[in-house]
C-alpha positions in Angstrom: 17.0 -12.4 20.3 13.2 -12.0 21.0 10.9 -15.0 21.2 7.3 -15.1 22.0 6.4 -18.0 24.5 2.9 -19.2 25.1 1.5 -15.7 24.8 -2.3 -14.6 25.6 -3.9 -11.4 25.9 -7.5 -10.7 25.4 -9.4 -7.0 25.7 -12.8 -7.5 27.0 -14.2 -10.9 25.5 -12.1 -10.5 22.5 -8.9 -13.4 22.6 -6.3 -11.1 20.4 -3.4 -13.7 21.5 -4.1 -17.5 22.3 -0.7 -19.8 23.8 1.2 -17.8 20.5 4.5 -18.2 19.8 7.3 -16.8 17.7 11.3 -16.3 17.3 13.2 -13.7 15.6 16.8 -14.5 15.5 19.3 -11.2 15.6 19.8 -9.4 12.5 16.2 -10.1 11.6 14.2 -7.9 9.2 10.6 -9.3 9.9 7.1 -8.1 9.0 3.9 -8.6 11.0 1.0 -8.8 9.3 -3.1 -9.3 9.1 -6.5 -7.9 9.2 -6.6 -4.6 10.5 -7.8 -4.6 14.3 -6.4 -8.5 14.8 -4.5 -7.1 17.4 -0.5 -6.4 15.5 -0.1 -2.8 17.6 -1.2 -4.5 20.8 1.4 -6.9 20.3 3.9 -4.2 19.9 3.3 -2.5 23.2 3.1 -6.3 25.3 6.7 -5.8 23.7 7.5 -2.7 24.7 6.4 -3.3 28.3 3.2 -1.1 27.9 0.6 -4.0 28.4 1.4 -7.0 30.2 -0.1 -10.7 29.0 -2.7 -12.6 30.7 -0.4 -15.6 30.3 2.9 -16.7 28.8 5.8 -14.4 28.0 8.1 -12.5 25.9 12.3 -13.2 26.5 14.3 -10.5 25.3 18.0 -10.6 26.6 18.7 -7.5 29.7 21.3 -5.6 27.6 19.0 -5.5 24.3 17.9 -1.7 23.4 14.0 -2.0 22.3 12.8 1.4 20.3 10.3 2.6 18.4 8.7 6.1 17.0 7.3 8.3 20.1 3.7 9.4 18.9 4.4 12.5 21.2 7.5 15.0 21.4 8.0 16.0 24.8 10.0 19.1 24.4 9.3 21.2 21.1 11.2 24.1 22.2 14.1 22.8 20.9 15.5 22.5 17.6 14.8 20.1 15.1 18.8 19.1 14.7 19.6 19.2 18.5 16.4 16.8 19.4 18.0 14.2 17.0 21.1 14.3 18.3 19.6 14.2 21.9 17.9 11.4 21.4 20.8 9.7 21.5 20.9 9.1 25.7 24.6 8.2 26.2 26.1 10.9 24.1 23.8 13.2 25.8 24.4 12.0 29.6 28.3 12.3 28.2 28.1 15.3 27.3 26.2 16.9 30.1 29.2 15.0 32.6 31.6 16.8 30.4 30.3 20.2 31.1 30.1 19.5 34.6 33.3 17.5 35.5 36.9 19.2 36.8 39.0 16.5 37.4 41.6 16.2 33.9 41.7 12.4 34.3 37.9 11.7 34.0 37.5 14.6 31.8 39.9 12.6 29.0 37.9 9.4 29.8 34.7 11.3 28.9 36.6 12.3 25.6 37.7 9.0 24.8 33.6 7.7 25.1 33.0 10.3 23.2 34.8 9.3 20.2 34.2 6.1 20.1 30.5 6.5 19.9 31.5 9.0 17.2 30.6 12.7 18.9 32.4 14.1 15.9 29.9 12.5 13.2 26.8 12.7 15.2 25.7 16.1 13.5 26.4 14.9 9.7 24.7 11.3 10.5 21.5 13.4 11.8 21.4 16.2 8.9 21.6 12.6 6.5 18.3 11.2 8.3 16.8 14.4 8.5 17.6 15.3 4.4 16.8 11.6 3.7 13.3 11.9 5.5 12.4 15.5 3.2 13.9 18.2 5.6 16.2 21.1 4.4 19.3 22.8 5.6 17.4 25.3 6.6 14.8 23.4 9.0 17.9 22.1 11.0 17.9 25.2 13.9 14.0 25.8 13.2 11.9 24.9 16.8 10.3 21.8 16.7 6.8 23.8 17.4 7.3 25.7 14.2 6.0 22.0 12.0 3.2 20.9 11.4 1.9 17.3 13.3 3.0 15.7 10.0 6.2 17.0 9.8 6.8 16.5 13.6 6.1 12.5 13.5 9.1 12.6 10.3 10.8 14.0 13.5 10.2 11.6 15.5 11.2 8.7 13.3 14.6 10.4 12.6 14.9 10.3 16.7 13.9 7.2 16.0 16.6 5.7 13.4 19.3 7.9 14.9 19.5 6.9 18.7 21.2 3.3 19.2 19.0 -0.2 19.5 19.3 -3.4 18.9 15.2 -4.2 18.1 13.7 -1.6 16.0 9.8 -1.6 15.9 8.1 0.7 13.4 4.3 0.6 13.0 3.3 2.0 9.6 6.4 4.3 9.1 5.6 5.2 5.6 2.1 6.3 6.4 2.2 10.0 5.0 5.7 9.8 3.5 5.6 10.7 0.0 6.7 8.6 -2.1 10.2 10.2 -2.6 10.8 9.4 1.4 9.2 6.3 1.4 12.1 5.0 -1.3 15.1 6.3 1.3 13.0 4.7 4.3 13.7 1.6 3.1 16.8 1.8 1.4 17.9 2.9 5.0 16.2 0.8 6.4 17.7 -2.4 4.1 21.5 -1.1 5.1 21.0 -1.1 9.2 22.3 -3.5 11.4 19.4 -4.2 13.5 16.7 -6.5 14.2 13.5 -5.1 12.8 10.4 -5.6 12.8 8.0 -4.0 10.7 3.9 -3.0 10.3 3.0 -2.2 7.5 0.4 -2.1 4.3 3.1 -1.5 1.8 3.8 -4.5 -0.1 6.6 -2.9 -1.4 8.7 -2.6 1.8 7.8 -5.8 2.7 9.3 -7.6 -0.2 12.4 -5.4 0.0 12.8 -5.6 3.1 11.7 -8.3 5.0 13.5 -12.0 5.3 11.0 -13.3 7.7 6.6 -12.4 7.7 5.2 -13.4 10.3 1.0 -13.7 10.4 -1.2 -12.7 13.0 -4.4 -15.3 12.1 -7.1 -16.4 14.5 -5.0 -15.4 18.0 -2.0 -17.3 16.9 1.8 -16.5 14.9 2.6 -18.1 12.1 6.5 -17.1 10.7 7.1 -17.9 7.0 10.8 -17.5 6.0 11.1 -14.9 3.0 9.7 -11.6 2.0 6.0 -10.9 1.5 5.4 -12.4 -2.4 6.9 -15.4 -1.0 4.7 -15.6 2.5 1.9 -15.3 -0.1 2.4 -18.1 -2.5 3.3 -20.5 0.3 -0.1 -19.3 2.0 -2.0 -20.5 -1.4 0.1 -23.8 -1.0 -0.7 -24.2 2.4 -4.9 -23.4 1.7 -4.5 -25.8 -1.2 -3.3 -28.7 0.8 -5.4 -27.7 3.6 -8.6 -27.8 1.2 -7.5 -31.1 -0.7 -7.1 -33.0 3.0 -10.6 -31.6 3.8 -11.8 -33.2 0.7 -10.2 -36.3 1.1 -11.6 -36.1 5.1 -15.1 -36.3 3.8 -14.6 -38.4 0.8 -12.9 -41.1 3.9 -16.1 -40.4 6.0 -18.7 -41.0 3.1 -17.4 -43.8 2.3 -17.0 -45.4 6.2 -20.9 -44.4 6.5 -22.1 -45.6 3.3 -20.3 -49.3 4.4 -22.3 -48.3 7.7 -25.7 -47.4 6.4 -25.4 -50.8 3.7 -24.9 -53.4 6.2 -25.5 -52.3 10.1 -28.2 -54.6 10.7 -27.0 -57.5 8.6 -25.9 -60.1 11.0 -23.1 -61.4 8.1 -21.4 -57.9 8.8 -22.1 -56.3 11.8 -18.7 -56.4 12.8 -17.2 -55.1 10.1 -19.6 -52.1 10.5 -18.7 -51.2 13.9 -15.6 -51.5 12.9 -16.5 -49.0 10.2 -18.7 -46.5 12.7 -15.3 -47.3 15.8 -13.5 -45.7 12.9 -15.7 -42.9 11.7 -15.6 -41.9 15.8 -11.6 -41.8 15.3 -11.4 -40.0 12.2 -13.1 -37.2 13.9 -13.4 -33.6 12.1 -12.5 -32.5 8.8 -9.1 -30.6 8.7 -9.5 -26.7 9.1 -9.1 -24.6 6.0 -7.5 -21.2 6.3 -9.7 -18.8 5.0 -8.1 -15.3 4.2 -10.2 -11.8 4.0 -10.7 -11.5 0.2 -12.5 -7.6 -1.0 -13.2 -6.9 -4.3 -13.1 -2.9 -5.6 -15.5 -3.0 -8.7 -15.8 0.8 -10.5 -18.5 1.0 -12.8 -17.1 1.6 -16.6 -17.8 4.7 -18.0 -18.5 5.2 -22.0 -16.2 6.2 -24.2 -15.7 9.3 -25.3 -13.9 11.1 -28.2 -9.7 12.0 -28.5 -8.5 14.2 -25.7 -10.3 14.3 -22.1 -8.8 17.2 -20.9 -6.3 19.5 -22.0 -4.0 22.5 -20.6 -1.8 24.6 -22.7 0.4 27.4 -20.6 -1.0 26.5 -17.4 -0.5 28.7 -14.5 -1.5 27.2 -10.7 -1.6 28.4 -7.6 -3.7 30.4 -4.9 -5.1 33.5 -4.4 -4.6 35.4 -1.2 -7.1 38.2 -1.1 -7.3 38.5 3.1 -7.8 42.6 4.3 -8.6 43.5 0.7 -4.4 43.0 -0.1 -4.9 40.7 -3.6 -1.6 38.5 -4.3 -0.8 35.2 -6.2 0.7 32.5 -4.6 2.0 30.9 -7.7 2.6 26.6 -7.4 3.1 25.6 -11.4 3.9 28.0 -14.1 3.7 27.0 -17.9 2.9 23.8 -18.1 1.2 21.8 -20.4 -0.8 18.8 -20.2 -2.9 16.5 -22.1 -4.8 13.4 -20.7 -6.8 10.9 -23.1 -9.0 8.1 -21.7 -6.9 4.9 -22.2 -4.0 7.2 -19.6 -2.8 5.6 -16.5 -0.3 8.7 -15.3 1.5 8.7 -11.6 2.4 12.5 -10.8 6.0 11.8 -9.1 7.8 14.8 -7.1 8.2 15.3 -3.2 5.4 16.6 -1.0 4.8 20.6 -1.4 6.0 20.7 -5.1 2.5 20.9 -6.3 0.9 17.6 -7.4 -2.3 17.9 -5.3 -2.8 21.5 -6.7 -2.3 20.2 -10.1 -4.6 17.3 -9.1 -7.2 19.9 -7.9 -7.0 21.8 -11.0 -7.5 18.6 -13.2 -10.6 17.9 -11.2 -12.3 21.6 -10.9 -12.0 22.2 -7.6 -9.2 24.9 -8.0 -8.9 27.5 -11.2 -6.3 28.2 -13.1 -4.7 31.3 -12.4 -4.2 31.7 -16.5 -4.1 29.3 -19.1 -6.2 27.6 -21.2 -8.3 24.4 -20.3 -10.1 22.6 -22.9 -12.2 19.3 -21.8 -14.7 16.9 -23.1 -18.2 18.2 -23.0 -19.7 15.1 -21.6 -16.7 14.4 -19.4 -17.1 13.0 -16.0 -14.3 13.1 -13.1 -14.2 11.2 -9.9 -12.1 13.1 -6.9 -10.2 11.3 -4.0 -8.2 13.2 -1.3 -7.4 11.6 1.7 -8.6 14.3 3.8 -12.3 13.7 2.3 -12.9 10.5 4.3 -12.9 13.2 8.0 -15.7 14.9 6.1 -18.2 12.4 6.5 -21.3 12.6 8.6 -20.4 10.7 11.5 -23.8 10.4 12.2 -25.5 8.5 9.2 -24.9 5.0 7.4 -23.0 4.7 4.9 -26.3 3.6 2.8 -28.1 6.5 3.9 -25.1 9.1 3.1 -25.2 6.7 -0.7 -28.7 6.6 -1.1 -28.8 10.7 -0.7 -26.1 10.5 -3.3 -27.6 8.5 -5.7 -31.4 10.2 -5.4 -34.2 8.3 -6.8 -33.3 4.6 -6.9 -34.2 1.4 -5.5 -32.1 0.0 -2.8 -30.8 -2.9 -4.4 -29.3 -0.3 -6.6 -27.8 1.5 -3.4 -26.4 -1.9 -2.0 -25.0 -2.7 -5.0 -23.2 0.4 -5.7 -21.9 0.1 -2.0 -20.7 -3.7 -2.2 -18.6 -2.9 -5.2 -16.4 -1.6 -2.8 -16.2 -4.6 -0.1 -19.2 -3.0 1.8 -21.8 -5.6 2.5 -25.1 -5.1 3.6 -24.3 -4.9 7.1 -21.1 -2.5 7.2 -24.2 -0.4 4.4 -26.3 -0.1 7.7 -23.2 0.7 9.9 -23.2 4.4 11.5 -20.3 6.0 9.8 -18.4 6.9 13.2 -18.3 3.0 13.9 -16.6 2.3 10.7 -13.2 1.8 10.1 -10.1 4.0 8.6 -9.8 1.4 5.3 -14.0 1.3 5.4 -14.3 4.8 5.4 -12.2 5.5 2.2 -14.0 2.2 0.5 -17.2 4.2 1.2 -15.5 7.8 -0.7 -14.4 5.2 -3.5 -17.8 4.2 -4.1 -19.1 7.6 -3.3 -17.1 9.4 -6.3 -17.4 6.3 -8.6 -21.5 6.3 -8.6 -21.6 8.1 -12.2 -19.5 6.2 -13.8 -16.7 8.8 -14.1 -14.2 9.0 -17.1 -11.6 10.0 -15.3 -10.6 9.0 -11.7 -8.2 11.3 -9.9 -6.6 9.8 -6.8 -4.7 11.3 -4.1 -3.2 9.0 -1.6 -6.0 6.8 -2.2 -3.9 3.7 0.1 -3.2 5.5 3.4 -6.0 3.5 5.2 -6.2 0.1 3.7 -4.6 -3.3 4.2 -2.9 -5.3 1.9 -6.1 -7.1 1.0 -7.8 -3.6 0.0 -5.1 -2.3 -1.8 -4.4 -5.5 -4.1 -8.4 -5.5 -4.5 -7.9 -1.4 -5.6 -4.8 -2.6 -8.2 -7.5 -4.9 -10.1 -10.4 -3.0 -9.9 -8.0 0.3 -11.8 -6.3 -2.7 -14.0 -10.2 -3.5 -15.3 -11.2 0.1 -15.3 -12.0 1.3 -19.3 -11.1 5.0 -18.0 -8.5 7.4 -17.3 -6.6 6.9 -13.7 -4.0 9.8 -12.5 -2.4 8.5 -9.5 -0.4 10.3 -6.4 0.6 7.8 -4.0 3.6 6.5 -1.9 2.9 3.0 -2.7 5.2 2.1 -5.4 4.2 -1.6 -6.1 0.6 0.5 -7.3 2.6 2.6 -9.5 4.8 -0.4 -11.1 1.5 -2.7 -12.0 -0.6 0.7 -12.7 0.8 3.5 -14.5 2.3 3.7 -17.5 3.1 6.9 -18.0 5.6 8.8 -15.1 4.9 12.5 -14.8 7.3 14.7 -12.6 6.6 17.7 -10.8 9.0 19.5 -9.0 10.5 23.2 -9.5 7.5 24.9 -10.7 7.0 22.7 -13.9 5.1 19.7 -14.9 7.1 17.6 -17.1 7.0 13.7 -18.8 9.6 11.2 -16.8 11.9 9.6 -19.1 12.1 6.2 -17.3 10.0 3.6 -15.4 9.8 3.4 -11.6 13.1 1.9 -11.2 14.8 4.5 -13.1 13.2 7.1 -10.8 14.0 5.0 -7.6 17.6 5.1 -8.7 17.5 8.5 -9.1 16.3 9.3 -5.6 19.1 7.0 -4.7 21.9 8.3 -5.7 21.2 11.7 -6.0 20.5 12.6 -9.8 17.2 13.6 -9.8 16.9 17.0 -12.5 15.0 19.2 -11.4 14.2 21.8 -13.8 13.4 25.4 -12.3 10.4 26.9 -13.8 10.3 29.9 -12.2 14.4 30.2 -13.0 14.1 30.0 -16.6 11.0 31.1 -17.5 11.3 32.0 -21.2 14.0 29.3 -22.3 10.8 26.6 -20.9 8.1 28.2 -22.5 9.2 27.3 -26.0 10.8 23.9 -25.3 7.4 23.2 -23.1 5.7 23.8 -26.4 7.8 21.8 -28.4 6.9 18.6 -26.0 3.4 19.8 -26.0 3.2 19.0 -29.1 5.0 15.6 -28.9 2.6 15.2 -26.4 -0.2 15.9 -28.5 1.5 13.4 -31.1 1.4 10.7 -28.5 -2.1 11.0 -27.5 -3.4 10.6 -30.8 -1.0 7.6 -31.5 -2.8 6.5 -27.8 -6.5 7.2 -29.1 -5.6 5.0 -32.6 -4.3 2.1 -30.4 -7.4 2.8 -28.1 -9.0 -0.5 -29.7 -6.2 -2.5 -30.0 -4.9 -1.8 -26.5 -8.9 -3.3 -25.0 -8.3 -6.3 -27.5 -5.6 -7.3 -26.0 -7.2 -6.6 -22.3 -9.7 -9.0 -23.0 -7.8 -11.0 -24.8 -5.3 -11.1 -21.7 -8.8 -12.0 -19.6 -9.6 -15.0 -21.6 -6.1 -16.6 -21.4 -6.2 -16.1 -17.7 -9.5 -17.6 -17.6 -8.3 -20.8 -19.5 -5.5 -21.1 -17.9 -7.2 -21.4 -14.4 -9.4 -23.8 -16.5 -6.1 -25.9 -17.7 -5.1 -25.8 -14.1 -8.2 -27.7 -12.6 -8.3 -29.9 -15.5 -4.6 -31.3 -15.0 -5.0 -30.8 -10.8 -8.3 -33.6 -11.4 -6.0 -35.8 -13.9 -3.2 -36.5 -11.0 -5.5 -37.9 -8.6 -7.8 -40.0 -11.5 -6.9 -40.3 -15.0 -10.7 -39.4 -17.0 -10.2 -39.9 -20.5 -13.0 -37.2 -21.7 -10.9 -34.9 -18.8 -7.4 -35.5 -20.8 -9.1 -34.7 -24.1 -10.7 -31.8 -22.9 -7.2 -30.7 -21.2 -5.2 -31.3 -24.9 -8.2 -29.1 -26.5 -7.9 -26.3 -24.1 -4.2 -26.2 -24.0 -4.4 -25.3 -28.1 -6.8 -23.0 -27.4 -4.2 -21.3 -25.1 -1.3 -21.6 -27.7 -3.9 -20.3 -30.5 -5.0 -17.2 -28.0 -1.0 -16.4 -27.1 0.2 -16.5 -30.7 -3.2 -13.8 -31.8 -2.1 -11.7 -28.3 1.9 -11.7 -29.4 0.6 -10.7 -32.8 -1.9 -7.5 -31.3 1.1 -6.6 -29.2 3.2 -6.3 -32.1 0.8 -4.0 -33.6 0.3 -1.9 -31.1 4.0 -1.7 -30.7 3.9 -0.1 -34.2 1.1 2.2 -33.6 3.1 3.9 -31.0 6.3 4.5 -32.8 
């Protein structure tokens, strides 16, 4: 279907493609991944025809239909429904000959192509990609200048799925979905006929998704079959051999020299050493190792402080419009109630516009209620992240001298340090902030918001400019954090390993999920979603709001008495990892050379492991009964 021959392509004195090569059969659903900047967009337009390759070349049969998501609508005078369906080129060409054409016989022909590229389902296929992708009924016959930039590229990736290909290329399609979007994305997505292949950060699509990842590494393709947890454990295998033939390389080398060194100029075996050093010449270099991008994300634990963090009871958010002196209230939330206690990891779930940045906002000061009471901890500390901060920055300054301003009066170790708990080393810390990248920026605002060692971190779309390698370095560093973590993001593997607690906002009111992620995934699915309407049944919620604000309050304390329990079993979890890494090297060293002290050692730690598991089964049966 589309194979990659000896491909090169360089920008400047930069090699992005060396002699590459790769082959994706039809039906294909691949991803294409690496470090951001190796070069995976460039790819895209050598395929589209945009760039052309300094050598080698790309074979892609004459009748195959390449798309992909225009970053730019021509015509937004039309409206939104119409510009889907137009998109479509032979239904539009058809249809424009029909309106022109007199003779009966061609006029029935037109007809017939018609319905068999189905002119009578075209509208109803269109509204389902435009509802899927968060549009309403009522947006359909709007002007495509009437949305916003955001809401036009949603647009242009309906265009997108709706018009006919046979190779679909999307480049970070969920980037600014919510999360809600991003689950019909790729279910759609899953159910096409096409060949696809796929950019993208979110390790969730890629393991639904994708059959096939292919890795853009050092100017070369590399295709692994299966989705992207697979890729990555037969990338580990692959480093792991890679390493133990590098090891055995030089173990082979000493050994050749030390016979060299021992007995070069001893007449009785001078041919056996040139043998030796005609063989060392041979064996040549040691094996390369692949060596993956590895960042670490470390927040700085905060103390603990006593029950409840925060607290709202009868909330009421919104925004106050007070423009040529005409006061109103834009109310978002109305009578809601919320509790958040230190040991909380809580996702805020609901489509874009139903109010969980305001509520976000609220949570973090940065917006008042509109009535309501608040009550927090005195000494509480809360960390803020909104995607839009990172454009904020000054362009101008590093990113030490924007920390060190931060931070006031400290030495500069203290500075760096803060800084390269966020992948930011010393030289990226003297980097002008213009020069750095998307994912570096928002690693900078991390560590920015984190310098006080906050109690409470509140983060809104935190993912939207890191790689895979940032965003698995973002899941540990919350997994070790001691404090409170509310999350809004589209990135539903960070939910699943994350939160544990669901909260959904949608119609007004702020409510507890019943369900994990795939219950709410399900859901979005197949249409059952409840939403309850605040501002429809105002009185009926008030006292049933109160009766779960009260179960709510029930569960937080229950929370705060398993506080201690639950970082037991945290640490006790870290130990058993720790030995069993330990168990791992012990038993990898006994294949290749029984040691007797080694297999002793390896029978001692392997009780040590039964000993820890039985102690964490019986902490988790406790805090089982705490919560009940």
């Amino acid at each position: 279907m589309l194979e990659i021959k000896n491909l090169s392509y360089s920008i400047g004195l930069r090699t992005l493609l060396n002699s590459a090569n790769a082959f994706i059969a039809r039906g294909q659903k691949a991803g294409l991944v690496g470090l951001n900047g190796c070069g995976k967009t460039t790819l895209f337009n050598l395929i589209l025809g945009k760039l052309h390759p300094e050598s080698g070349e790309i074979n892609i049969p004459s009748e195959v239909r390449v798309a992909t998501v225009k970053q730019e609508i021509e015509d937004t005078s039309e409206t939104l429904l119409n510009s889907i369906l137009n998109s479509d080129i032979r239904l539009k060409t058809l249809q424009h000959d029909l309106e022109i054409e007199t003779d009966g016989r061609k006029i029935a022909e037109i007809h017939d192509q018609l319905n068999t590229l189905g002119i009578h389902s075209a509208s109803a296929r269109a509204a389902a990609i435009l509802t899927g992708l968060g549009f309403k009924n009522s947006d359909f016959e709007r002007s495509l200048k009437e949305f916003s930039g955001g809401w036009r590229m949603r647009a242009a990736l309906a265009a997108t799925l709706f018009a006919p290909s046979d190779i679909l290329l999307l480049d970070e399609p969920t980037n600014h979905l919510d999360l809600e979007t991003t689950i019909w994305l790729e279910n759609h997505l899953a159910k096409m006929d096409r060949t696809i292949i796929i950019i993208s950060h979110d390790r969730n699509i890629l393991n639904k998704l994708c059959d096939r990842i292919i890795l853009m590494d050092e100017s070369k393709l590399k295709s692994y079959n299966g989705n992207y947890d697979i890729f990555e454990r037969s990338r580990n295998i692959e480093k792991e051999n890679a390493a133990a033939a590098a090891k055995q390389h030089e173990l082979t080398r000493a050994h050749l020299q030390s016979f060299v060194d021992r007995f070069r100029y001893k007449a009785s075996k001078a041919k056996q050493a040139q043998s030796r050093i005609k063989m060392l010449e041979r064996l040549g270099d040691a094996p390369p190792v692949p060596v993956d991008a590895e960042v670490q994300f470390r927040f700085p634990q905060p103390e603990q402080l006593p029950p409840y963090l925060i607290s709202i009871e009868d909330g009421v958010a919104g925004y106050i419009n007070d423009e040529d002196f005409n006061y109103s209230e834009k109310v978002v939330l109305k009578n809601f109630n919320l509790t958040v206690s230190q040991d909380d990891r809580i996702a805020f779930l609901g489509a874009n516009g139903n109010g969980k940045s305001t509520l976000a906002k609220v949570l973090a000061e940065r917006l008042r209620l509109l009535s309501g009471k608040v009550k927090k901890s005195r000494k509480l500390r809360t960390a803020y992240f909104a995607q839009h901060q990172t454009e904020e920055l000054p362009l101008d300054k590093t990113a030490f001298e924007v920390m060190s301003d931060a931070m006031g009066f400290v030495p500069m170790t203290a500075v760096y340090t803060q800084l390269g708990g966020f992948g930011l080393n010393k030289k990226k810390a003297d980097t002008k902030i213009g020069k750095l990248s998307g994912g570096e920026k928002a690693r900078l605002m991390l560590s920015l918001i984190t310098k006080d060692k906050p109690h409470l971190l509140i983060l809104d779309e935190p993912t939207n400019h890191l790689d895979i390698v940032s965003r698995s370095a973002l899941l540990d560093a919350l997994n070790q954090y001691e404090g409170a973590v509310i999350l809004i993001t589209h990135d539903l593997h960070m939910i699943e390993l994350v939160c544990e607690r669901l909260i959904l906002i949608a119609g007004g009111g702020v409510r507890n999920f019943e369900g994990d992620v795939e219950d709410y995934k399900q859901k979005i699915l197949n249409g059952t979603l409840e939403y309850f309407d605040e501002f429809a049944a105002q009185d009926d919620a008030n006292s049933e709001e109160r009766s779960r604000a009260e179960k709510r309050r029930q569960d937080a304390q229950k929370r705060l008495a398993a506080a201690p329990l639950r970082k037991e079993l945290k640490e006790l979890e870290r130990s058993i990892s720790q030995m069993q890494q330990e168990r791992a090297v012990l038993e990898g060293e006994l294949i290749k050379k029984f040691d007797q002290q080694k297999s002793k050692e390896l029978a001692y730690k392997i009780k040590d492991i039964d000993k820890a598991e039985e102690k964490w089964l019986e902490l988790s049966n406790k805090l089982e009964e705490h919560l009940t």
